[in-house]
DOROTOR-806907 format. One record per residue: residue number from 1; residue in one letter; x, y, z of N, C-alpha, C in turn. Coordinates in nm, 2 decimals, always signed. Last residue first. Example, Ala and Ser with C-alpha at 12.3 -4.5 7.8 and 13.67 -1.06 7.14 Angstrom:
REM DOROTOR-806907
<pt><pos>2</pos><code>S</code><n_c1>+1.28</n_c1><n_c2>-0.22</n_c2><n_c3>+0.71</n_c3><ca_c1>+1.37</ca_c1><ca_c2>-0.11</ca_c2><ca_c3>+0.71</ca_c3><c_c1>+1.29</c_c1><c_c2>+0.00</c_c2><c_c3>+0.79</c_c3></pt>
<pt><pos>1</pos><code>A</code><n_c1>+1.32</n_c1><n_c2>-0.57</n_c2><n_c3>+0.78</n_c3><ca_c1>+1.23</ca_c1><ca_c2>-0.45</ca_c2><ca_c3>+0.78</ca_c3><c_c1>+1.32</c_c1><c_c2>-0.33</c_c2><c_c3>+0.78</c_c3></pt>
This chain:
REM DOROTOR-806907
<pt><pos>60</pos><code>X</code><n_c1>+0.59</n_c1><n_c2>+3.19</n_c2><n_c3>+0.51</n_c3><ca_c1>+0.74</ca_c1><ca_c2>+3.27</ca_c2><ca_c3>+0.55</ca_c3><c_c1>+0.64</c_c1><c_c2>+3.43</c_c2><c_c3>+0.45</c_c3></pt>
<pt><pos>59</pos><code>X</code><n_c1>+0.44</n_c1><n_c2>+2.97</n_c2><n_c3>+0.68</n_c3><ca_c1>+0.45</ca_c1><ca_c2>+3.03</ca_c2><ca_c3>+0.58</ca_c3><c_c1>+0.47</c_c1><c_c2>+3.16</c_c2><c_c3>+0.59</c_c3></pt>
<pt><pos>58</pos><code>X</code><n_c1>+0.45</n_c1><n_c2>+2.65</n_c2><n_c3>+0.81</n_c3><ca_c1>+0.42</ca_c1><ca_c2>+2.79</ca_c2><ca_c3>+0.86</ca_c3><c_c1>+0.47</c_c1><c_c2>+2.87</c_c2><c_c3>+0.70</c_c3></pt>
<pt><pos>57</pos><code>X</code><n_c1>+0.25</n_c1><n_c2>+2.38</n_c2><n_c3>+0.72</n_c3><ca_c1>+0.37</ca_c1><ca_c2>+2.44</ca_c2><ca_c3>+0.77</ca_c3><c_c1>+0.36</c_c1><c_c2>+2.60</c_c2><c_c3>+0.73</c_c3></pt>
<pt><pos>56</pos><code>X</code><n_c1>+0.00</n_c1><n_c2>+2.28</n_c2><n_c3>+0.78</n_c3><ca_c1>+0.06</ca_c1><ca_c2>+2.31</ca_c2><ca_c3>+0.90</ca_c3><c_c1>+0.19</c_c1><c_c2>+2.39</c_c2><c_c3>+0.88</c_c3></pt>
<pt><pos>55</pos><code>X</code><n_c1>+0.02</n_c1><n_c2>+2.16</n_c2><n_c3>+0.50</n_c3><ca_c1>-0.07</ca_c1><ca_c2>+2.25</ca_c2><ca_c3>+0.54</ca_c3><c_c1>-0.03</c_c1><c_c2>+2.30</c_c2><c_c3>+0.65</c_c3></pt>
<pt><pos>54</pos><code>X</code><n_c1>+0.21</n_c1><n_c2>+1.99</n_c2><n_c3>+0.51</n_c3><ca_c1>+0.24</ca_c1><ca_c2>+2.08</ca_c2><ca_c3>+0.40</ca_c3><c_c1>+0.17</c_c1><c_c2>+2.21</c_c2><c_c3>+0.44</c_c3></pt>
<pt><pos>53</pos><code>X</code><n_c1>+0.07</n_c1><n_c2>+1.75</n_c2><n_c3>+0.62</n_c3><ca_c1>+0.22</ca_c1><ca_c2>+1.87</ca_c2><ca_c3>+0.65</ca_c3><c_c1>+0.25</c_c1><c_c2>+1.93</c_c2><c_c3>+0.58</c_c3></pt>
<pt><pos>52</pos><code>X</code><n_c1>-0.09</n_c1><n_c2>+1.68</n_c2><n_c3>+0.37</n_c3><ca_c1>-0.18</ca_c1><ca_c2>+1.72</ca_c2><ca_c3>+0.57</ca_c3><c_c1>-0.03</c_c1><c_c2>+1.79</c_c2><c_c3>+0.62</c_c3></pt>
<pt><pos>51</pos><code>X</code><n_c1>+0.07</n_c1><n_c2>+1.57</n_c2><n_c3>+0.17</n_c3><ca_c1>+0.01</ca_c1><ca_c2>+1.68</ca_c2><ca_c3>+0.20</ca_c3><c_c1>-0.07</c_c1><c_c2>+1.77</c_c2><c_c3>+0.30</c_c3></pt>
<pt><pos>50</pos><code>X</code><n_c1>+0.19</n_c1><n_c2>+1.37</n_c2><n_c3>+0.34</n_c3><ca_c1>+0.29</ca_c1><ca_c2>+1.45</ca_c2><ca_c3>+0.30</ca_c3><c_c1>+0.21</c_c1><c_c2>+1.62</c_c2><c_c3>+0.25</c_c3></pt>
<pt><pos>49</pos><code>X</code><n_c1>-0.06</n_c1><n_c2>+1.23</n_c2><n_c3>+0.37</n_c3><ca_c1>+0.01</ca_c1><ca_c2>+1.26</ca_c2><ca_c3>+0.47</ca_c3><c_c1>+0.10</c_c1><c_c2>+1.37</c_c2><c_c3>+0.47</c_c3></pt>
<pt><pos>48</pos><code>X</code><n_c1>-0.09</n_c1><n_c2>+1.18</n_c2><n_c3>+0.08</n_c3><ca_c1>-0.17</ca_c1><ca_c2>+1.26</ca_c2><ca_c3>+0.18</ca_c3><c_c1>-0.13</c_c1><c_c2>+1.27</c_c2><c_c3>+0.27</c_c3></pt>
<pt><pos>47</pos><code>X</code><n_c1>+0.10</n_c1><n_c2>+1.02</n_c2><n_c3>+0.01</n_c3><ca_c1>+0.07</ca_c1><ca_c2>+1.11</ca_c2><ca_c3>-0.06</ca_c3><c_c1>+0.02</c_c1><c_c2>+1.25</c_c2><c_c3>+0.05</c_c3></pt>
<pt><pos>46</pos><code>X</code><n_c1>+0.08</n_c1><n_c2>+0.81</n_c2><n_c3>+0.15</n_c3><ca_c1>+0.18</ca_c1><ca_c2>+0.88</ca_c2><ca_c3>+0.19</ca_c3><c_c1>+0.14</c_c1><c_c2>+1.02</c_c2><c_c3>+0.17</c_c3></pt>
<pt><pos>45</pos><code>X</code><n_c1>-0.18</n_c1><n_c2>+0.67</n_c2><n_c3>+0.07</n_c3><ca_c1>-0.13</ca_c1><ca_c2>+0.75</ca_c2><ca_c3>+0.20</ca_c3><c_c1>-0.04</c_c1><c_c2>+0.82</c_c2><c_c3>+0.21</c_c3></pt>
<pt><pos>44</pos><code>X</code><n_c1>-0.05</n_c1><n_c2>+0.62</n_c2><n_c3>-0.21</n_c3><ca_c1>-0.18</ca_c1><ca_c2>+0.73</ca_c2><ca_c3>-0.17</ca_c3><c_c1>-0.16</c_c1><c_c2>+0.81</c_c2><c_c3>-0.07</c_c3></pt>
<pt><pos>43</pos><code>X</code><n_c1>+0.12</n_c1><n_c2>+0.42</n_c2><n_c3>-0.10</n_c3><ca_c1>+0.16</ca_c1><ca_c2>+0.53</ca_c2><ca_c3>-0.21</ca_c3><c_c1>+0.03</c_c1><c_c2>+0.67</c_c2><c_c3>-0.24</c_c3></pt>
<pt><pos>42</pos><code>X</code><n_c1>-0.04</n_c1><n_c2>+0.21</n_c2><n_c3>-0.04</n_c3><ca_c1>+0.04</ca_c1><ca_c2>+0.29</ca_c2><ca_c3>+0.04</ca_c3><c_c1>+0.11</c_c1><c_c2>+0.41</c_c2><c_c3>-0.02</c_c3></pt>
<pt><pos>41</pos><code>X</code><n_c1>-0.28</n_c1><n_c2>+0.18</n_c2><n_c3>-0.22</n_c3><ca_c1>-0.29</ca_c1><ca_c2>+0.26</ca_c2><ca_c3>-0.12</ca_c3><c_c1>-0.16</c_c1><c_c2>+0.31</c_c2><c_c3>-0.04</c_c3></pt>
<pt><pos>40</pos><code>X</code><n_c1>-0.07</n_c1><n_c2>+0.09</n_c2><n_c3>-0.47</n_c3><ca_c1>-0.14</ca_c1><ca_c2>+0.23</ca_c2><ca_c3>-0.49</ca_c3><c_c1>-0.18</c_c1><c_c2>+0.28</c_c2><c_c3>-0.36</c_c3></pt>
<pt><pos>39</pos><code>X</code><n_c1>+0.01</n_c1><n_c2>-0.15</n_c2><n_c3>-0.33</n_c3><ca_c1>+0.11</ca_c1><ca_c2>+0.00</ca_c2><ca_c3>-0.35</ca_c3><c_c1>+0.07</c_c1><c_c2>+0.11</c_c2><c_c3>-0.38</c_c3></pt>
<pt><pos>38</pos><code>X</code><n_c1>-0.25</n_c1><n_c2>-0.29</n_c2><n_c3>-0.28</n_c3><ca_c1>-0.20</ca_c1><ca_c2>-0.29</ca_c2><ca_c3>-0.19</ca_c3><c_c1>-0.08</c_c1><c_c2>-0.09</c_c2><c_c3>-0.20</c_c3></pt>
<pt><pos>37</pos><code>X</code><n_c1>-0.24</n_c1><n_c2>-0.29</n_c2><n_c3>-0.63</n_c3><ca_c1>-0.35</ca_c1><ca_c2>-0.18</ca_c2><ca_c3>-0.53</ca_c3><c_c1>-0.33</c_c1><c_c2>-0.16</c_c2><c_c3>-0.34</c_c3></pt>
<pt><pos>36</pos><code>X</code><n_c1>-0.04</n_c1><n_c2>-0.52</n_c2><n_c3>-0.67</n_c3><ca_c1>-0.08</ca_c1><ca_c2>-0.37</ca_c2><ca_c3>-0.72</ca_c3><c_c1>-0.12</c_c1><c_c2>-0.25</c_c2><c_c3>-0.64</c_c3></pt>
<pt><pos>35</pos><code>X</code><n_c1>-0.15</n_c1><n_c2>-0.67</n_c2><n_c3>-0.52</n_c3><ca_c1>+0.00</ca_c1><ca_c2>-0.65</ca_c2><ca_c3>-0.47</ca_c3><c_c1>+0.00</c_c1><c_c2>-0.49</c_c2><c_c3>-0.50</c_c3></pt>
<pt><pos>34</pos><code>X</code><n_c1>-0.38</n_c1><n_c2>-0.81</n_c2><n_c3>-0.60</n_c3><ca_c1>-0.33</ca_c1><ca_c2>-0.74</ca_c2><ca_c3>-0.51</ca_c3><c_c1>-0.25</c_c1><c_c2>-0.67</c_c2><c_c3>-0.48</c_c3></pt>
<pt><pos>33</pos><code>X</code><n_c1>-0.22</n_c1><n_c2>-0.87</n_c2><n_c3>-0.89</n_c3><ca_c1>-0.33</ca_c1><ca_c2>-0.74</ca_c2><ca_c3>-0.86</ca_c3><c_c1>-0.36</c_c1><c_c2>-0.68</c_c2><c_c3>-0.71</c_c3></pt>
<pt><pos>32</pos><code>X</code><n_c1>-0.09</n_c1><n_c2>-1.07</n_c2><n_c3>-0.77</n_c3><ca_c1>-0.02</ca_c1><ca_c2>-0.96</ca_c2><ca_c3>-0.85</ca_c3><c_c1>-0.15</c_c1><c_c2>-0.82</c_c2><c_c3>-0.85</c_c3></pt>
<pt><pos>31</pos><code>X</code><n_c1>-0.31</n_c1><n_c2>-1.28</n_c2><n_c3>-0.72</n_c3><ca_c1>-0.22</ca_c1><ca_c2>-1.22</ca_c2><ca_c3>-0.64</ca_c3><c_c1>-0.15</c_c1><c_c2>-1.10</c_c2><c_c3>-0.66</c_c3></pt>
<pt><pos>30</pos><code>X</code><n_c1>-0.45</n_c1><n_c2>-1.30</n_c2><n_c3>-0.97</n_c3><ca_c1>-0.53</ca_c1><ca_c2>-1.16</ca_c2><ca_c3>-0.84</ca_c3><c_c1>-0.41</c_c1><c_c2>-1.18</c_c2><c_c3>-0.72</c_c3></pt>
<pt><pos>29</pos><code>X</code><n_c1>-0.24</n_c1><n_c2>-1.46</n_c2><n_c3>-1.08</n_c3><ca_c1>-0.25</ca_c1><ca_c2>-1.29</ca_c2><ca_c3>-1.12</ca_c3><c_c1>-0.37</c_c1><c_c2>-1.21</c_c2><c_c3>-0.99</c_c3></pt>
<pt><pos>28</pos><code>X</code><n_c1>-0.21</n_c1><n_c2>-1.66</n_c2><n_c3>-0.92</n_c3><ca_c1>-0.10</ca_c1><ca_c2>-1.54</ca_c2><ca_c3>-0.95</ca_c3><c_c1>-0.17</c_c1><c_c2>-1.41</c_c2><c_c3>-0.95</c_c3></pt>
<pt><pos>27</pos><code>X</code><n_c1>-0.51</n_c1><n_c2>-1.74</n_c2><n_c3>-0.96</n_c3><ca_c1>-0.46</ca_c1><ca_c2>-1.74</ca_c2><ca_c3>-0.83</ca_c3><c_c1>-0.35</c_c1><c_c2>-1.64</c_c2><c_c3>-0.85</c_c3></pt>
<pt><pos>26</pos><code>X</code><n_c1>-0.46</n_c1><n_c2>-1.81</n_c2><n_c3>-1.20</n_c3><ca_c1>-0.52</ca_c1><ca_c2>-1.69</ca_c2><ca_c3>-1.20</ca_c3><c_c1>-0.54</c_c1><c_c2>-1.67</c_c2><c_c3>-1.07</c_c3></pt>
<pt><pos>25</pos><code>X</code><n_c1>-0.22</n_c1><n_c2>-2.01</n_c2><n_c3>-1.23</n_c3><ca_c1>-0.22</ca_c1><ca_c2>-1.91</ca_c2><ca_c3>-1.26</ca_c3><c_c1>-0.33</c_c1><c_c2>-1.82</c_c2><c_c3>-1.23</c_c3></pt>
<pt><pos>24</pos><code>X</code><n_c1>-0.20</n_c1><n_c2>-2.19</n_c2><n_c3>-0.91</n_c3><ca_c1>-0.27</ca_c1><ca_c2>-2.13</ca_c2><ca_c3>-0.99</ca_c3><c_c1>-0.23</c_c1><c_c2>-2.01</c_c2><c_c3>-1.09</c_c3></pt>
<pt><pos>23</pos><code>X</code><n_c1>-0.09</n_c1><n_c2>-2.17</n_c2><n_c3>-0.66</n_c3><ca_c1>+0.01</ca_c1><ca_c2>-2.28</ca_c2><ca_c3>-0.78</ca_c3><c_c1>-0.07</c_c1><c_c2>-2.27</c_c2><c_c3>-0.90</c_c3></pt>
<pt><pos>22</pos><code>X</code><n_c1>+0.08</n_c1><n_c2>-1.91</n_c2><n_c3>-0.45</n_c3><ca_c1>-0.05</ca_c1><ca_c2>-1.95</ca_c2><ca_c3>-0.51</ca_c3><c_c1>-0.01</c_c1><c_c2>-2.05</c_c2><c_c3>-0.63</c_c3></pt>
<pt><pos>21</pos><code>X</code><n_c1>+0.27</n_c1><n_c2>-1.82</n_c2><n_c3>-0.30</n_c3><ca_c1>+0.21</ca_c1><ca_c2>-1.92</ca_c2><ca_c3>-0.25</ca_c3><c_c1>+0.08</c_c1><c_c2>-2.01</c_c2><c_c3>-0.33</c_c3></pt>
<pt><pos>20</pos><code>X</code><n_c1>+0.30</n_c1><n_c2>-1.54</n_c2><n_c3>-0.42</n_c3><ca_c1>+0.38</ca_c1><ca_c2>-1.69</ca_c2><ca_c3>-0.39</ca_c3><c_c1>+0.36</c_c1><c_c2>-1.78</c_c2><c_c3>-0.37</c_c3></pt>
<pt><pos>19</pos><code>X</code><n_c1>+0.06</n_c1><n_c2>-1.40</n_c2><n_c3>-0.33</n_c3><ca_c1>+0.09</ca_c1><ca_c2>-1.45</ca_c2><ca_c3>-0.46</ca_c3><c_c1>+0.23</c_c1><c_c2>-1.58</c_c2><c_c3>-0.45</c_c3></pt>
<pt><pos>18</pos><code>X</code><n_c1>+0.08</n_c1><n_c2>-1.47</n_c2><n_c3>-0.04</n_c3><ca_c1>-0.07</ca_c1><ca_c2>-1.48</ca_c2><ca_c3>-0.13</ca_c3><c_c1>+0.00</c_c1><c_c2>-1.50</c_c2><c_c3>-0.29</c_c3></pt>
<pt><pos>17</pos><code>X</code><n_c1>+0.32</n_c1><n_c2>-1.30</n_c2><n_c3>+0.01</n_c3><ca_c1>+0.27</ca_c1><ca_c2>-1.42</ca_c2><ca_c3>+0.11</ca_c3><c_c1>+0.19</c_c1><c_c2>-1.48</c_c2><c_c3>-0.04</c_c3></pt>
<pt><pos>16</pos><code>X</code><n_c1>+0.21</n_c1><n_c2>-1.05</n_c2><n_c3>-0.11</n_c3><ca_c1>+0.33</ca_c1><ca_c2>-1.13</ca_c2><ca_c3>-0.12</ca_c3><c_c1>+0.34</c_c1><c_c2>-1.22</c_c2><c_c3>-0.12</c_c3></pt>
<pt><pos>15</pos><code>X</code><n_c1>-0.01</n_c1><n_c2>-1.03</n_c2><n_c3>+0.07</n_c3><ca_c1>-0.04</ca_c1><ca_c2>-0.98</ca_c2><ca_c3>-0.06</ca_c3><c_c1>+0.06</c_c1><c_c2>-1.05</c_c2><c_c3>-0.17</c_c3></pt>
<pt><pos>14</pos><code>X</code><n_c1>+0.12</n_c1><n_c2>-0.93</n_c2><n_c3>+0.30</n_c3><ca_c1>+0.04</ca_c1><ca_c2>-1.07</ca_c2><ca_c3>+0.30</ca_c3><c_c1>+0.02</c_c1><c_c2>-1.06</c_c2><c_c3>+0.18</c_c3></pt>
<pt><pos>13</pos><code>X</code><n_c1>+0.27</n_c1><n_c2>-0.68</n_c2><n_c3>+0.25</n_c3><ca_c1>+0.38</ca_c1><ca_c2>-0.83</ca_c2><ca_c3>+0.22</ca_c3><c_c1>+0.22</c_c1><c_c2>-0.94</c_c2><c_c3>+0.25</c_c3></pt>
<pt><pos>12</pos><code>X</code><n_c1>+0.06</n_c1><n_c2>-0.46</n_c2><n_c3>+0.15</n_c3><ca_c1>+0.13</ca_c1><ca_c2>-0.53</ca_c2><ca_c3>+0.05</ca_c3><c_c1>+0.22</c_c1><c_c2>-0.69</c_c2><c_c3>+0.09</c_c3></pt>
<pt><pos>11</pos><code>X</code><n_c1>-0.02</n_c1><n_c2>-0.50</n_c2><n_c3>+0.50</n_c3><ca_c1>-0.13</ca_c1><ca_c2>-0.61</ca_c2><ca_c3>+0.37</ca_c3><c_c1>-0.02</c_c1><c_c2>-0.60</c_c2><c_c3>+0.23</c_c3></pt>
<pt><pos>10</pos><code>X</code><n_c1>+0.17</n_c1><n_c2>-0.40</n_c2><n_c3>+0.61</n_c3><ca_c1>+0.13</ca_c1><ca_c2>-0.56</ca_c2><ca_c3>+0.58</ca_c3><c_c1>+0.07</c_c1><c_c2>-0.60</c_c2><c_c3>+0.52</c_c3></pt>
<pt><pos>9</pos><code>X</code><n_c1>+0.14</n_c1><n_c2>-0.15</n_c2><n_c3>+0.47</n_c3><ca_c1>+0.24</ca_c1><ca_c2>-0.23</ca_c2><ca_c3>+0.46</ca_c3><c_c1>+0.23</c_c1><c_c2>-0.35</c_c2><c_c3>+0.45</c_c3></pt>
<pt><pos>8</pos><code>X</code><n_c1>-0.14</n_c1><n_c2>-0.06</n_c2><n_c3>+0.58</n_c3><ca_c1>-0.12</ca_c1><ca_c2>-0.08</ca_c2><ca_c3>+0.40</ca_c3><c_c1>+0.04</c_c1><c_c2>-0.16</c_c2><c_c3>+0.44</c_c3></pt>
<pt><pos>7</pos><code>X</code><n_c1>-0.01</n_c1><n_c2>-0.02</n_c2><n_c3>+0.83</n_c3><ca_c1>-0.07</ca_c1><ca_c2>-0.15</ca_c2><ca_c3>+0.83</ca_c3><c_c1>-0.09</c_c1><c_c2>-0.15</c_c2><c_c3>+0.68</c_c3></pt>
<pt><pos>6</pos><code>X</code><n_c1>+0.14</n_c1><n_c2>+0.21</n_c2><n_c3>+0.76</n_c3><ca_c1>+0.21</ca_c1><ca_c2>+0.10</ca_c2><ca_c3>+0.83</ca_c3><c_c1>+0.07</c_c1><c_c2>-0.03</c_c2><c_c3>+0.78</c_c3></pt>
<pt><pos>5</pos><code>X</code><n_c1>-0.04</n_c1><n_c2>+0.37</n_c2><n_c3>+0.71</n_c3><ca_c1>+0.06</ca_c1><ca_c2>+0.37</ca_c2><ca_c3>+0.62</ca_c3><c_c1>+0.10</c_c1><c_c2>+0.24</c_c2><c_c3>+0.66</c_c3></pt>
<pt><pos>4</pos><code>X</code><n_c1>-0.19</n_c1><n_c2>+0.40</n_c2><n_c3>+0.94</n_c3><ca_c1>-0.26</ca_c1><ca_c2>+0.36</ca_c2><ca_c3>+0.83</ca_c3><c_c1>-0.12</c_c1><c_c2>+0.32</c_c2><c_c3>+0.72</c_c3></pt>
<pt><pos>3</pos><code>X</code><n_c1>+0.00</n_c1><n_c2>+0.55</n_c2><n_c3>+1.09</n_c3><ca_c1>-0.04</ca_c1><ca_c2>+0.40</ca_c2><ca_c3>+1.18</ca_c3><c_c1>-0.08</c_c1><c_c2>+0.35</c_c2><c_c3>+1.05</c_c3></pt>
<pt><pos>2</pos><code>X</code><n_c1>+0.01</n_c1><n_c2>+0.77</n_c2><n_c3>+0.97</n_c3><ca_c1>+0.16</ca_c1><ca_c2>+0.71</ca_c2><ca_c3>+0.98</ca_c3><c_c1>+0.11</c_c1><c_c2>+0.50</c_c2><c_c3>+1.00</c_c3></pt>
<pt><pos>1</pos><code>X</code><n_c1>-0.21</n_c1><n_c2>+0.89</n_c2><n_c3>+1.06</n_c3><ca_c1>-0.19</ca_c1><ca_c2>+0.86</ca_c2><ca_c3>+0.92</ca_c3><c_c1>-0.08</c_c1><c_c2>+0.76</c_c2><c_c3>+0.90</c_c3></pt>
């Protein structure tokens, strides 16, 4: 899960890369939209990750 989390990373900075680099406004904005949904997945994953250890942990 940790590996997935990591690569959603690079895609939000290419995502970065992509909107900066765009001289278009509507180039910007599906850059910006990327960027968006790039943090909803890494913010997902974590999500779940944090919940996949939650399950494993032992209970008192």
């Amino acid at each position: 899960m940790s590996g997935m989390n990591a690569l959603s990373g690079v895609t939000v900075l290419g995502a970065l890369v992509a909107a900066a680099m765009a001289v278009f406004t509507g180039s910007r904005l599906l850059g910006a939209l990327a960027i968006i949904l790039a943090m909803v997945n890494v913010a997902g994953g974590f999500l779940v990750t944090d919940r996949m250890f939650r399950m494993f942990k032992s209970k008192k």
